[in-house]
PDB file of N, CA, C and O in Angstrom:
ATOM      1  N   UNK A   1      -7.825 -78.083   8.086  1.00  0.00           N
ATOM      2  CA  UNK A   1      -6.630 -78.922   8.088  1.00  0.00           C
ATOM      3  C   UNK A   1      -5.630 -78.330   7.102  1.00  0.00           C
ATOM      4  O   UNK A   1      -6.025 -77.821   6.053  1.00  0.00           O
ATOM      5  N   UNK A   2      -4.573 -78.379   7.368  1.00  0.00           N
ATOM      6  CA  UNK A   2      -3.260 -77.399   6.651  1.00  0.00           C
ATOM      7  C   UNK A   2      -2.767 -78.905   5.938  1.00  0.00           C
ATOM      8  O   UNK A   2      -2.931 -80.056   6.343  1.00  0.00           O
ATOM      9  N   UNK A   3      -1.993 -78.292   4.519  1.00  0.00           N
ATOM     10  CA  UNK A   3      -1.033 -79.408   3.923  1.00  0.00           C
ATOM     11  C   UNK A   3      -0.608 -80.283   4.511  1.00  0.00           C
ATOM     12  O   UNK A   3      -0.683 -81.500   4.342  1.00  0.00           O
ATOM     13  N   UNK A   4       0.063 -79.423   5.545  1.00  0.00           N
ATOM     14  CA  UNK A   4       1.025 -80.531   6.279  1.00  0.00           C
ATOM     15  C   UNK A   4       0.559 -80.861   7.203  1.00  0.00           C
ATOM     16  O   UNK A   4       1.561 -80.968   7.910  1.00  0.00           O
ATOM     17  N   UNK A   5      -0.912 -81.351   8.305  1.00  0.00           N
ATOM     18  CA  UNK A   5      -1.074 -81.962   8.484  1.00  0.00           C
ATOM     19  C   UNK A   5      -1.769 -83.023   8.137  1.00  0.00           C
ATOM     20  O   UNK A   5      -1.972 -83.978   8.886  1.00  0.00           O
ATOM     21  N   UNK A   6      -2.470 -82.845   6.144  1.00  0.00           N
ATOM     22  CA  UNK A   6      -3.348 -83.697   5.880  1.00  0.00           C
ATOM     23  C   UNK A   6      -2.030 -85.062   5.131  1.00  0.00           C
ATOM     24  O   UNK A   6      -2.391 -86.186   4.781  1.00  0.00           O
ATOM     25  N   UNK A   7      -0.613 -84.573   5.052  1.00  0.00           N
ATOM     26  CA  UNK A   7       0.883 -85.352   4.694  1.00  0.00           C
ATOM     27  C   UNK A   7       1.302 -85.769   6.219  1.00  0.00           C
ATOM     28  O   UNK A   7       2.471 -85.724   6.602  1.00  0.00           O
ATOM     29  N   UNK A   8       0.654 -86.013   6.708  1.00  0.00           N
ATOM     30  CA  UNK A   8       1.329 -86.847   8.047  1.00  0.00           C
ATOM     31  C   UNK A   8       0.713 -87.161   9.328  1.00  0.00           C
ATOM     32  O   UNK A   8       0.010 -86.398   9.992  1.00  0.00           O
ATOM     33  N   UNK A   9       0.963 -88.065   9.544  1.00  0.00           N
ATOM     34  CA  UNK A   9       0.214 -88.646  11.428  1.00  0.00           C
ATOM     35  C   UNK A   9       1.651 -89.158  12.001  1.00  0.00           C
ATOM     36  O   UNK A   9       2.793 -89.329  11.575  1.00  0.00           O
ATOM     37  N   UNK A  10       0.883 -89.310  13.290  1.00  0.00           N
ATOM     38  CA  UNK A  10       2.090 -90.086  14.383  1.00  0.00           C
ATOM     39  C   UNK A  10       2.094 -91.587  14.143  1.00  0.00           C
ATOM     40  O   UNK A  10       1.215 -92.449  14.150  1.00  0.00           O
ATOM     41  N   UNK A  11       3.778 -91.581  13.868  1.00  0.00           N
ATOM     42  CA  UNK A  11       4.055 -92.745  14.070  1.00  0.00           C
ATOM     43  C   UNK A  11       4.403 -93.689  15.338  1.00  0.00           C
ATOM     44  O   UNK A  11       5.021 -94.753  15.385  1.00  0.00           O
ATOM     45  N   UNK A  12       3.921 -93.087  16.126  1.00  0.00           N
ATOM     46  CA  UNK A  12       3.844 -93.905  18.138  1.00  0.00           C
ATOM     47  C   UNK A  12       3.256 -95.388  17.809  1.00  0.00           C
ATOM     48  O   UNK A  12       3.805 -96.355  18.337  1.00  0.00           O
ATOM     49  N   UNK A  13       2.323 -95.545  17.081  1.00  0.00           N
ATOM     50  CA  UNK A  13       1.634 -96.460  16.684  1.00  0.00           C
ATOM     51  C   UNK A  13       1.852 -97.019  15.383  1.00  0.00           C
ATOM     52  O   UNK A  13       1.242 -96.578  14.408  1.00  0.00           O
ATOM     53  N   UNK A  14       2.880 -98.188  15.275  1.00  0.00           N
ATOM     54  CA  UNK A  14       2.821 -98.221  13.320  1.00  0.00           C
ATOM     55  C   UNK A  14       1.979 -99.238  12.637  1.00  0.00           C
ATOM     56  O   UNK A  14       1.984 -99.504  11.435  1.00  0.00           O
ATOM     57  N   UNK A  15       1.002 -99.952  13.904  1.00  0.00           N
ATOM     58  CA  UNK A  15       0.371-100.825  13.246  1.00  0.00           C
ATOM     59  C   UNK A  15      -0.532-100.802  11.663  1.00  0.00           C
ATOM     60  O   UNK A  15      -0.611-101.616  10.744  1.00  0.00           O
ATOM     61  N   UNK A  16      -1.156 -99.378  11.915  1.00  0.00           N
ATOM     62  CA  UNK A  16      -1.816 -99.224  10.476  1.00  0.00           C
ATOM     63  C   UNK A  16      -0.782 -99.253   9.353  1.00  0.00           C
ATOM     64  O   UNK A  16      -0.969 -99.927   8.340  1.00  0.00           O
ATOM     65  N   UNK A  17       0.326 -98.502   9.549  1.00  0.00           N
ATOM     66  CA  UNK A  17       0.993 -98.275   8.190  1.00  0.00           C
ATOM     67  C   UNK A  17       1.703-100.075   7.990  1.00  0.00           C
ATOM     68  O   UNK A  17       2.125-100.449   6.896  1.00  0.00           O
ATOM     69  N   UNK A  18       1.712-100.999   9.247  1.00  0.00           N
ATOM     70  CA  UNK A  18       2.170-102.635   9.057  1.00  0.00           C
ATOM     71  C   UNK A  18       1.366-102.899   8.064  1.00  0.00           C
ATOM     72  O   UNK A  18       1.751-103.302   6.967  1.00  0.00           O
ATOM     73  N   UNK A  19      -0.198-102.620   8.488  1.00  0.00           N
ATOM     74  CA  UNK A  19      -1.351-103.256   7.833  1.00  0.00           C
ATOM     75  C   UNK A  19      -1.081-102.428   6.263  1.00  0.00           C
ATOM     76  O   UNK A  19      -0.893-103.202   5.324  1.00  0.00           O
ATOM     77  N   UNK A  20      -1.056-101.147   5.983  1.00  0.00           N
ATOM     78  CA  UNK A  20      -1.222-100.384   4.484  1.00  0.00           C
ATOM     79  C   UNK A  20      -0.095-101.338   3.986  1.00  0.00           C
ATOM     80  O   UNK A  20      -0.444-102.165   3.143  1.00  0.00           O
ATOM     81  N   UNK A  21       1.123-101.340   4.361  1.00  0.00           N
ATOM     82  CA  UNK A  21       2.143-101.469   3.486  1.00  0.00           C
ATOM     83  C   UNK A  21       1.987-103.572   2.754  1.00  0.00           C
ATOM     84  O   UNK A  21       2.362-104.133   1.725  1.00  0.00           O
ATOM     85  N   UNK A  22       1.238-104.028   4.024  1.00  0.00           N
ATOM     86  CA  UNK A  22       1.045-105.528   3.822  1.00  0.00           C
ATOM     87  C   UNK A  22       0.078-105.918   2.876  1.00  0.00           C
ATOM     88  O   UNK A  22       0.111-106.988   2.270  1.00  0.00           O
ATOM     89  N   UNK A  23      -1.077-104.753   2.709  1.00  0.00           N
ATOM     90  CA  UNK A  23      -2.040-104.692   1.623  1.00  0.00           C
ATOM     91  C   UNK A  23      -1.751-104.186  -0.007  1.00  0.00           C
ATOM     92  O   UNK A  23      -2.513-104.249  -0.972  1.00  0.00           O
ATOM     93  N   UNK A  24      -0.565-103.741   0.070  1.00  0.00           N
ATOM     94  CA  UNK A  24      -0.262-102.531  -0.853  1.00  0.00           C
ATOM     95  C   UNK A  24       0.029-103.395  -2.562  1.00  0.00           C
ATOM     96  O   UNK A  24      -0.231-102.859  -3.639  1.00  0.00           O
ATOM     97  N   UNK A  25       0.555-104.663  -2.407  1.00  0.00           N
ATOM     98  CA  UNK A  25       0.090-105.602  -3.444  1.00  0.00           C
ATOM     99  C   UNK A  25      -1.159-105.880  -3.932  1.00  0.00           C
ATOM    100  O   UNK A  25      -1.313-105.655  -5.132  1.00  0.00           O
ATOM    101  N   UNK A  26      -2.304-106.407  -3.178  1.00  0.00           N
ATOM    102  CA  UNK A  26      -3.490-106.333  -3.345  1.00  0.00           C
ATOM    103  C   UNK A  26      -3.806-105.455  -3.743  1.00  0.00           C
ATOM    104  O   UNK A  26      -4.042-105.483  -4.950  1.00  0.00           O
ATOM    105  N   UNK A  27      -4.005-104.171  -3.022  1.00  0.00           N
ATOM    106  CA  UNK A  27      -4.034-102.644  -3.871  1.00  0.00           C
ATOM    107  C   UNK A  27      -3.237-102.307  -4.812  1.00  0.00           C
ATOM    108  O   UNK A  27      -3.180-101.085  -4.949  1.00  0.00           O
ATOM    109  N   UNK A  28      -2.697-102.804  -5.406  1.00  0.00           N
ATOM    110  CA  UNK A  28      -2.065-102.543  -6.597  1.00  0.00           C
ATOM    111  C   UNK A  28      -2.860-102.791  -7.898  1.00  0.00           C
ATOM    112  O   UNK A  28      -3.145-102.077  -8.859  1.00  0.00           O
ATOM    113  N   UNK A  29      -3.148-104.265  -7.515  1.00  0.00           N
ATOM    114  CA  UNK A  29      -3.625-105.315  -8.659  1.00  0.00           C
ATOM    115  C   UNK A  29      -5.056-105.492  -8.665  1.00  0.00           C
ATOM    116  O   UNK A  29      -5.676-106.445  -9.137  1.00  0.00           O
ATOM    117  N   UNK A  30      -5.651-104.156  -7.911  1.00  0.00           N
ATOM    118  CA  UNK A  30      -6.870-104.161  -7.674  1.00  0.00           C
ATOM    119  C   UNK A  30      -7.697-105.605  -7.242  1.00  0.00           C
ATOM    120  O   UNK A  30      -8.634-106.100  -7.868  1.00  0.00           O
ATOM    121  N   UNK A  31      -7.110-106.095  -6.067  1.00  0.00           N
ATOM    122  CA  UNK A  31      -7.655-107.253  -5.467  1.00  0.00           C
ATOM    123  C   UNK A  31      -8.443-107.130  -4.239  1.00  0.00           C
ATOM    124  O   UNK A  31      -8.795-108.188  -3.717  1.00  0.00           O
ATOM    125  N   UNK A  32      -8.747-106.145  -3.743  1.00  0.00           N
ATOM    126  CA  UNK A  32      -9.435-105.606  -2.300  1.00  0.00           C
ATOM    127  C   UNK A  32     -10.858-105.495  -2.493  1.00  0.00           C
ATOM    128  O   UNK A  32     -11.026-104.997  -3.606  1.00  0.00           O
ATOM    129  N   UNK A  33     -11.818-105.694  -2.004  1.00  0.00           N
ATOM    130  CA  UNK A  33     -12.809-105.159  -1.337  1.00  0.00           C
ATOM    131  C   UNK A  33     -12.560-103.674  -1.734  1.00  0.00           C
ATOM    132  O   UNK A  33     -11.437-103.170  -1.738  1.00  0.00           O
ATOM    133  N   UNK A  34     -13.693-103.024  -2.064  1.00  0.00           N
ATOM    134  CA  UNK A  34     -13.862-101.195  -2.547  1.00  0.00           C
ATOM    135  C   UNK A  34     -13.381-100.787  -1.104  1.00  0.00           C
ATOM    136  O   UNK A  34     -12.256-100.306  -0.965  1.00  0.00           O
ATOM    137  N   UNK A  35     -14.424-101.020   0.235  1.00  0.00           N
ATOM    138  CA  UNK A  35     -14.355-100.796   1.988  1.00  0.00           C
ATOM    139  C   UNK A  35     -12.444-100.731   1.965  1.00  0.00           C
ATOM    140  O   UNK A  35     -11.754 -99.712   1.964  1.00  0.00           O
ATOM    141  N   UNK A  36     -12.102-101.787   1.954  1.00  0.00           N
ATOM    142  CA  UNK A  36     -10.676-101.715   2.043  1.00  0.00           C
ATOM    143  C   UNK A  36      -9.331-100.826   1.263  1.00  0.00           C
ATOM    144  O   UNK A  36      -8.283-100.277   1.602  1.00  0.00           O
ATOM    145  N   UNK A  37     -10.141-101.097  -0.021  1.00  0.00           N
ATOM    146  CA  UNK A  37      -8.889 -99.796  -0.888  1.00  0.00           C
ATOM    147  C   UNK A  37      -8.932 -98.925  -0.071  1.00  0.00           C
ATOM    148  O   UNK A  37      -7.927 -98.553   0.534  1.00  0.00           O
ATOM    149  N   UNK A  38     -10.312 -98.340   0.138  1.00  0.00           N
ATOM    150  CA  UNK A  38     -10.393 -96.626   0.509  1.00  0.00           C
ATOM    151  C   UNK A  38      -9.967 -97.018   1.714  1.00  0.00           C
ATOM    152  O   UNK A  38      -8.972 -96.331   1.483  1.00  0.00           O
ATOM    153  N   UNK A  39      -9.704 -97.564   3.036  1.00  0.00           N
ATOM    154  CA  UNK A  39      -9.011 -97.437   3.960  1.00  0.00           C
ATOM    155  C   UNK A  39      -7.076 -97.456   3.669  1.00  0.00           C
ATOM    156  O   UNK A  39      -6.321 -96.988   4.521  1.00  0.00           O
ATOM    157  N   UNK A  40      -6.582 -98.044   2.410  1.00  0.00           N
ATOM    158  CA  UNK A  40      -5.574 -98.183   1.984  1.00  0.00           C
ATOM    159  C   UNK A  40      -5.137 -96.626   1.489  1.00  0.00           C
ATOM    160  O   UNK A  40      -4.250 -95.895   1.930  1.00  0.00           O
ATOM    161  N   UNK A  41      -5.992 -96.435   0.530  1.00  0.00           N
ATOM    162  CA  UNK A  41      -6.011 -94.796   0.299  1.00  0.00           C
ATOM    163  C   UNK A  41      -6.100 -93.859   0.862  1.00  0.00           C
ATOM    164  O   UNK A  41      -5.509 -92.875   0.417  1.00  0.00           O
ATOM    165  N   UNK A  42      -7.029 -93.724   2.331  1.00  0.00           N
ATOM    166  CA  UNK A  42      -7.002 -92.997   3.404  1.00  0.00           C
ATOM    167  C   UNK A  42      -5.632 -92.709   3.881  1.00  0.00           C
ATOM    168  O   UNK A  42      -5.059 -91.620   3.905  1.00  0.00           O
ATOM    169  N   UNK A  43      -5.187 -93.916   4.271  1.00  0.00           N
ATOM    170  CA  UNK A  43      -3.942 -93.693   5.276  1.00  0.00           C
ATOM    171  C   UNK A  43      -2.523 -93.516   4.081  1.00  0.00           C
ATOM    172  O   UNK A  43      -1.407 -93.339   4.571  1.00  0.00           O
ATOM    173  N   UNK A  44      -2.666 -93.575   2.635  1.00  0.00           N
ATOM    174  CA  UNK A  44      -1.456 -93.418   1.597  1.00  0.00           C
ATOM    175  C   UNK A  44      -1.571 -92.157   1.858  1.00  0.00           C
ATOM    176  O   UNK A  44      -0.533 -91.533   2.075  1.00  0.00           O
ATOM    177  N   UNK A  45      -3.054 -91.358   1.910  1.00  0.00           N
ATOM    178  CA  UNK A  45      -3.346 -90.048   2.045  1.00  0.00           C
ATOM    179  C   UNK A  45      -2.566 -89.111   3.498  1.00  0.00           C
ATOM    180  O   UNK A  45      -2.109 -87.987   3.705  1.00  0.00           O
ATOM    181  N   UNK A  46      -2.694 -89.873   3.946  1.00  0.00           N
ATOM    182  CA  UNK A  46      -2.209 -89.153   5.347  1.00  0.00           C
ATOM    183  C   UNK A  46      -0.848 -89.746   5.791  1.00  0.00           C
ATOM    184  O   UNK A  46      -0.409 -89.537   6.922  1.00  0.00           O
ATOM    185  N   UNK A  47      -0.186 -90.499   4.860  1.00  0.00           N
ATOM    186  CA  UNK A  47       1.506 -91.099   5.576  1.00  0.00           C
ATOM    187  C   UNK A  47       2.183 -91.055   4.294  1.00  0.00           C
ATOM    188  O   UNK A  47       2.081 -91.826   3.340  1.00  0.00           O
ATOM    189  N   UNK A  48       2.974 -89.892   4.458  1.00  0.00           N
ATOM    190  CA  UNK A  48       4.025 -89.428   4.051  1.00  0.00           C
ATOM    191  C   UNK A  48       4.857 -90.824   3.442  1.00  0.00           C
ATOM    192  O   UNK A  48       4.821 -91.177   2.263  1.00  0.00           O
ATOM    193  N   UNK A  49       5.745 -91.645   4.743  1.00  0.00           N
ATOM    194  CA  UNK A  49       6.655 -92.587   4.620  1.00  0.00           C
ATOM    195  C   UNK A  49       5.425 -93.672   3.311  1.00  0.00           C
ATOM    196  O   UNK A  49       5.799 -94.056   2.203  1.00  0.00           O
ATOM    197  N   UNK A  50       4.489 -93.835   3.711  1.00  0.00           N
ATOM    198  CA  UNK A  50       3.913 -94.952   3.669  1.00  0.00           C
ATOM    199  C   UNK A  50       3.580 -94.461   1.636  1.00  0.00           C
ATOM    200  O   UNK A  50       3.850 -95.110   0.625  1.00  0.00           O
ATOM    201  N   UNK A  51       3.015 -93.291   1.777  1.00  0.00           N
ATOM    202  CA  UNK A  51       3.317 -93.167   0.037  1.00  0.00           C
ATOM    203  C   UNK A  51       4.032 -92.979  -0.925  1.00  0.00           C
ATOM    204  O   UNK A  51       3.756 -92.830  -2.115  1.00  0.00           O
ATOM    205  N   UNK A  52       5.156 -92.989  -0.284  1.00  0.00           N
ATOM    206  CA  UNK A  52       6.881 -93.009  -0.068  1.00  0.00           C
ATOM    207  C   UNK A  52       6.705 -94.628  -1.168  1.00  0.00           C
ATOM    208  O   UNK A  52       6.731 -94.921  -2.364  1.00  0.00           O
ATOM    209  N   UNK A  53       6.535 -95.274   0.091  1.00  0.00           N
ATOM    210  CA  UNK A  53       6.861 -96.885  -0.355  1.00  0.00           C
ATOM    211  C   UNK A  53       5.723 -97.251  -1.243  1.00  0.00           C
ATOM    212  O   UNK A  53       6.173 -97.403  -2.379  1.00  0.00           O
ATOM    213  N   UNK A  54       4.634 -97.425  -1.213  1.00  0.00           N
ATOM    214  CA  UNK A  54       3.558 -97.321  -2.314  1.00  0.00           C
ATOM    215  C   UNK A  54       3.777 -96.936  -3.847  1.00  0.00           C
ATOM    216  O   UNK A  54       3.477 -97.748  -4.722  1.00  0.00           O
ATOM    217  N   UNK A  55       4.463 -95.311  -4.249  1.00  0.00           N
ATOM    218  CA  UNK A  55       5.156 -94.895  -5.259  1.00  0.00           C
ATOM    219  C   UNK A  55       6.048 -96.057  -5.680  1.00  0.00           C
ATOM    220  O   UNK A  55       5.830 -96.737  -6.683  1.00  0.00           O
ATOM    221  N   UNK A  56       7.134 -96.249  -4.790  1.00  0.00           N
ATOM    222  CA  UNK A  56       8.304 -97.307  -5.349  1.00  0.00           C
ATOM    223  C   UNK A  56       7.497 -98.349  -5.723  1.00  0.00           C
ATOM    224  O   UNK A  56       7.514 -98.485  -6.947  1.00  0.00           O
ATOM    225  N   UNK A  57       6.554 -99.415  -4.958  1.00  0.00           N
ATOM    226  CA  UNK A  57       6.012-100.379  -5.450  1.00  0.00           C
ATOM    227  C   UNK A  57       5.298-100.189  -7.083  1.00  0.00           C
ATOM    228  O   UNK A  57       5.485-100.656  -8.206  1.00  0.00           O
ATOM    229  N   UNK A  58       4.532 -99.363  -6.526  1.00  0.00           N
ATOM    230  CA  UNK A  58       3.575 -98.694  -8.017  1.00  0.00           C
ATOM    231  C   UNK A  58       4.592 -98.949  -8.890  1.00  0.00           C
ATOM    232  O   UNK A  58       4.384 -99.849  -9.704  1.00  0.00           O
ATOM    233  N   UNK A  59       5.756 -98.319  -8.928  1.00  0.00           N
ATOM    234  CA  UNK A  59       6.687 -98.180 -10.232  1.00  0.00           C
ATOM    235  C   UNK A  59       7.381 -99.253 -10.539  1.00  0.00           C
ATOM    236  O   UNK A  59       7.788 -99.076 -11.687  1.00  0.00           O
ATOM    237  N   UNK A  60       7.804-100.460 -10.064  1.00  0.00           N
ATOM    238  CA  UNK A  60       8.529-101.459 -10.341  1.00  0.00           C
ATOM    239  C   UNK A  60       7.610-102.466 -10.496  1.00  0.00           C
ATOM    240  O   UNK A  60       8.078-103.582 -10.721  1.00  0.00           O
ATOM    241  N   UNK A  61       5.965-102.306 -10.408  1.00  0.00           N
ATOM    242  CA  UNK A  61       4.764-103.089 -10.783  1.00  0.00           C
ATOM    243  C   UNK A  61       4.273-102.801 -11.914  1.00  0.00           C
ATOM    244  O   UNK A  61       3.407-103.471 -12.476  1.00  0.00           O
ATOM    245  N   UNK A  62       4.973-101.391 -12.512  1.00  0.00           N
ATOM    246  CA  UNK A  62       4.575-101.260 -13.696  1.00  0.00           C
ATOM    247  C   UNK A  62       5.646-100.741 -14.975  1.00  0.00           C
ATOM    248  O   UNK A  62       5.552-100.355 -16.140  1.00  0.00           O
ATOM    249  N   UNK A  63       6.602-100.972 -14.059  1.00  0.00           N
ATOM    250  CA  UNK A  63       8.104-101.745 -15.120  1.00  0.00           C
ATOM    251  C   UNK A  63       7.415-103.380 -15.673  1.00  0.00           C
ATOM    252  O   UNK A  63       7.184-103.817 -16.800  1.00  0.00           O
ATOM    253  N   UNK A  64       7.263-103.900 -14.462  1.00  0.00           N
ATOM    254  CA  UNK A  64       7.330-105.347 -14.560  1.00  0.00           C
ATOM    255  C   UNK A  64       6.014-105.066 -15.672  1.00  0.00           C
ATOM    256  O   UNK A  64       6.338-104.910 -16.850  1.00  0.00           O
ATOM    257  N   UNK A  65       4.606-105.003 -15.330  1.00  0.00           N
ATOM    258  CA  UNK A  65       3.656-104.755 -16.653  1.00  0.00           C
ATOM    259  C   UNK A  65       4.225-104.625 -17.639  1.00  0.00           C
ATOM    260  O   UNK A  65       3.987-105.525 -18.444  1.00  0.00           O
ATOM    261  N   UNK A  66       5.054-103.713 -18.041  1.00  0.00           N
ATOM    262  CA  UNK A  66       5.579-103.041 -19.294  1.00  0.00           C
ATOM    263  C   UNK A  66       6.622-104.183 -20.210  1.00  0.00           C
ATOM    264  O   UNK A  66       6.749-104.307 -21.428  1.00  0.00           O
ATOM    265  N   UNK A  67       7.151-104.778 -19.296  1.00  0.00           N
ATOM    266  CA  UNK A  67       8.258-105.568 -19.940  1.00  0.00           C
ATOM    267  C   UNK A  67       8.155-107.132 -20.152  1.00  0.00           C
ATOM    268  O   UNK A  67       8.954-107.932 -20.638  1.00  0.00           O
ATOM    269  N   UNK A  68       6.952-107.280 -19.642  1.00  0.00           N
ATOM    270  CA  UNK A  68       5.865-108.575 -19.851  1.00  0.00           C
ATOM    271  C   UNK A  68       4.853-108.568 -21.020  1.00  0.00           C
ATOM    272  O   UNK A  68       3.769-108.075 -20.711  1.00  0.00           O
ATOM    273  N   UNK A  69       4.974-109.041 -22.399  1.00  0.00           N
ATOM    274  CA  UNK A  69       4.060-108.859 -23.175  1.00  0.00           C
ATOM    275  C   UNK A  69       2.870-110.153 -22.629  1.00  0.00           C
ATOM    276  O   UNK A  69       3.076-111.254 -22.118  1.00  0.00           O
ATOM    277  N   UNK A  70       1.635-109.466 -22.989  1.00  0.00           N
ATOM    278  CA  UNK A  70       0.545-110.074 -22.980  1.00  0.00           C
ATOM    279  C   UNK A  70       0.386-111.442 -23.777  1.00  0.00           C
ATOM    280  O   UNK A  70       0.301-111.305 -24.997  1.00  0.00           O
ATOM    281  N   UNK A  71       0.341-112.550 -23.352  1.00  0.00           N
ATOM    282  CA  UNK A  71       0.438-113.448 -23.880  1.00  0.00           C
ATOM    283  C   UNK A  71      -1.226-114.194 -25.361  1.00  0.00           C
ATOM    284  O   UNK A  71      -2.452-114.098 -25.305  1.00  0.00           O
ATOM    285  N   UNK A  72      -0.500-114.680 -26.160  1.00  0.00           N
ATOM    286  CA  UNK A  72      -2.191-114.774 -27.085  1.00  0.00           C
ATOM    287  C   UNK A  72      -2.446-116.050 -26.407  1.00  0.00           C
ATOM    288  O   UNK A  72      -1.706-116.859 -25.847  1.00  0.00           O
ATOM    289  N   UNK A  73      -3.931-115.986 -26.657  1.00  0.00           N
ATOM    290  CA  UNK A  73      -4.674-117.396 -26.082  1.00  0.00           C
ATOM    291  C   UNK A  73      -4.210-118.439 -27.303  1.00  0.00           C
ATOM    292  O   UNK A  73      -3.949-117.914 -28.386  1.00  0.00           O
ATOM    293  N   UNK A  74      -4.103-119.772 -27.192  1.00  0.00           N
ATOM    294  CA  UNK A  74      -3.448-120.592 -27.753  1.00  0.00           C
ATOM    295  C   UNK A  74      -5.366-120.940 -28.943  1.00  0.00           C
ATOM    296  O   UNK A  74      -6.441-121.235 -28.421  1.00  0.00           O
ATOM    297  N   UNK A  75      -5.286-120.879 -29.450  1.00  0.00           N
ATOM    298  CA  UNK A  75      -6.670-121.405 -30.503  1.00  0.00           C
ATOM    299  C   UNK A  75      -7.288-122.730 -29.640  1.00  0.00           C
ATOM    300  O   UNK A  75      -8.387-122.655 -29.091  1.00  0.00           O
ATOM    301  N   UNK A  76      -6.651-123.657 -29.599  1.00  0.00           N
ATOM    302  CA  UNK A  76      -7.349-124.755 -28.675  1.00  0.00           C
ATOM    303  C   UNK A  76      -7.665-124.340 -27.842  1.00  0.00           C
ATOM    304  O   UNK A  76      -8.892-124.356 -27.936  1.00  0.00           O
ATOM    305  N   UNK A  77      -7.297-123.746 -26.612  1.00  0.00           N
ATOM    306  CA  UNK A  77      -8.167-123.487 -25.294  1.00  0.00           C
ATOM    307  C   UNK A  77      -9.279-122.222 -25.759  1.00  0.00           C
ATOM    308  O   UNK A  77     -10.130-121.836 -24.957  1.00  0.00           O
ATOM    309  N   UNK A  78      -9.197-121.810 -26.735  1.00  0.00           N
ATOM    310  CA  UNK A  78     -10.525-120.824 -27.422  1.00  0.00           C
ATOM    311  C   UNK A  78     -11.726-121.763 -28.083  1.00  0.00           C
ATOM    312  O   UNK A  78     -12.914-121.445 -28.015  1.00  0.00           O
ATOM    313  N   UNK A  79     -11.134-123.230 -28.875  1.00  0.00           N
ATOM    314  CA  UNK A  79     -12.045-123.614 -29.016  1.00  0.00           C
ATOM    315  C   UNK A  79     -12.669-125.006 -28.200  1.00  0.00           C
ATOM    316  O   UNK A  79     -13.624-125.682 -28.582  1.00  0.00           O
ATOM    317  N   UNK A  80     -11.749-125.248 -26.834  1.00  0.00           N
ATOM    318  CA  UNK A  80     -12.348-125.950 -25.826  1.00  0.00           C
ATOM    319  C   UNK A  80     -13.215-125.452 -25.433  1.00  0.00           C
ATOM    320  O   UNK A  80     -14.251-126.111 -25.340  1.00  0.00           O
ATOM    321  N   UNK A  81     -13.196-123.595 -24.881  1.00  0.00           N
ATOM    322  CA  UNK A  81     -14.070-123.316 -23.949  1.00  0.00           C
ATOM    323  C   UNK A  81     -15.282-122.970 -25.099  1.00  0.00           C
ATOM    324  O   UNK A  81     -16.386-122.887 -24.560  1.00  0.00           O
ATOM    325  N   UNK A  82     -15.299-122.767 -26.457  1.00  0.00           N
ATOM    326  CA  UNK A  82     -16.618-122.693 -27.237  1.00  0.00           C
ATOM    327  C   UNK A  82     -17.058-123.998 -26.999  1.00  0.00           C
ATOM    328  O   UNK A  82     -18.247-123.961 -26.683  1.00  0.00           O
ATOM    329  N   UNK A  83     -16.573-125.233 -27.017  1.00  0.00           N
ATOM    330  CA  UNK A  83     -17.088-126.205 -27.035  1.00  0.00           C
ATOM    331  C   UNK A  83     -18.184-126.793 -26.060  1.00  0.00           C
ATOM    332  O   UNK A  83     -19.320-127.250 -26.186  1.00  0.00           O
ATOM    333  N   UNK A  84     -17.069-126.501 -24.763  1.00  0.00           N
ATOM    334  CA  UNK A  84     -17.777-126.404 -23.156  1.00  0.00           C
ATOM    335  C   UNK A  84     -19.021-125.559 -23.136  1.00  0.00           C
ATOM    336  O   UNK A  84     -20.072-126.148 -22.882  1.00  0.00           O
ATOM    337  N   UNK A  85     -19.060-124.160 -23.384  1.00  0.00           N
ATOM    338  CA  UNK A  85     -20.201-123.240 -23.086  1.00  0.00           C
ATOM    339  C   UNK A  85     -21.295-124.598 -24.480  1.00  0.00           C
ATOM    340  O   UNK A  85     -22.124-125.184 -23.783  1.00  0.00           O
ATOM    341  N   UNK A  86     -21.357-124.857 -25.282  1.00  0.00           N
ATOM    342  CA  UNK A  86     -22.394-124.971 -26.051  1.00  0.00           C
ATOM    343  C   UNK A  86     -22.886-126.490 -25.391  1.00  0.00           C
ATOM    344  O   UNK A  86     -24.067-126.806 -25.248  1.00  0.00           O
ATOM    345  N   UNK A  87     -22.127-127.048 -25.154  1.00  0.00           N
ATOM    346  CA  UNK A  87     -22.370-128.157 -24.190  1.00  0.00           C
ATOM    347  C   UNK A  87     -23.422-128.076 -22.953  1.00  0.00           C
ATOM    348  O   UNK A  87     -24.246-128.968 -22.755  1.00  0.00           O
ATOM    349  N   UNK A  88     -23.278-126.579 -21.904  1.00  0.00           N
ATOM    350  CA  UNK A  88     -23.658-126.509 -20.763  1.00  0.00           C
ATOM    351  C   UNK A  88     -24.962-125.401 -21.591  1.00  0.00           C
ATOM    352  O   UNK A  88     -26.089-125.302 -21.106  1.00  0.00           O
ATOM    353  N   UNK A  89     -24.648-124.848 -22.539  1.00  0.00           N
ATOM    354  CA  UNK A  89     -26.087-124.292 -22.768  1.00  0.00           C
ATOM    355  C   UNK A  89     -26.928-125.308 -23.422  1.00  0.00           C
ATOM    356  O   UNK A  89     -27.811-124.469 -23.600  1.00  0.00           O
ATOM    357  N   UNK A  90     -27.292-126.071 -23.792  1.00  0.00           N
ATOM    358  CA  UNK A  90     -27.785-127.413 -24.576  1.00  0.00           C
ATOM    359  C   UNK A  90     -28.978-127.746 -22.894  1.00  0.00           C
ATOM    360  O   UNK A  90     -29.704-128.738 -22.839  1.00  0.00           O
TER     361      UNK A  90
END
C-alpha cells in the first residue's frame, strides 16, 4: 500500500465518515468502547477530509482544557464522602 493510498478512500459512500465524525467527541474524551476507538482510528487513518476535521476538533477541545482551570473539591464534599465510605464499611 503506497502513502497515498493508505491517506484516502472513496467517498461514493459517506456513511462511515457520518458515523467517524458523529463519534469524534466521544473519541476525544475517551468515552468509547477500546472495539470502537480503533474503528474511529482506522478510518481517521484512511480519510484525509475526516482527519482534517478531527485535528480542528482535537484543537479547540484542548484550547477549551487549557483555559478551564481544574476546579478544588470543596472540603465538605471530601469529608461527606469520608463519612459515607466509613459508614458502608462498618
Amino acid at each position: 500500500m503506497t502513502d497515498g493510498d493508505m491517506w484516502s478512500h472513496d467517498h461514493g459512500e459517506l456513511d462511515d465518515c457520518v458515523r467517524a465524525l458523529e463519534a469524534v467527541h466521544a473519541f476525544l474524551h475517551h468515552e468509547l468502547a477500546e472495539p470502537d476507538a480503533d474503528l474511529i482510528r482506522l478510518h481517521l487513518h484512511a480519510c484525509e477530509q475526516c482527519m482534517e476535521s478531527f485535528d480542528i476538533e482535537s484543537t479547540i477541545t484542548e484550547m477549551i482544557r487549557r483555559s478551564q482551570p481544574v476546579p478544588a473539591v470543596p472540603e465538605t464534599l471530601v469529608a461527606r464522602i469520608t463519612m459515607l465510605r466509613r459508614r458502608r464499611d462498618r
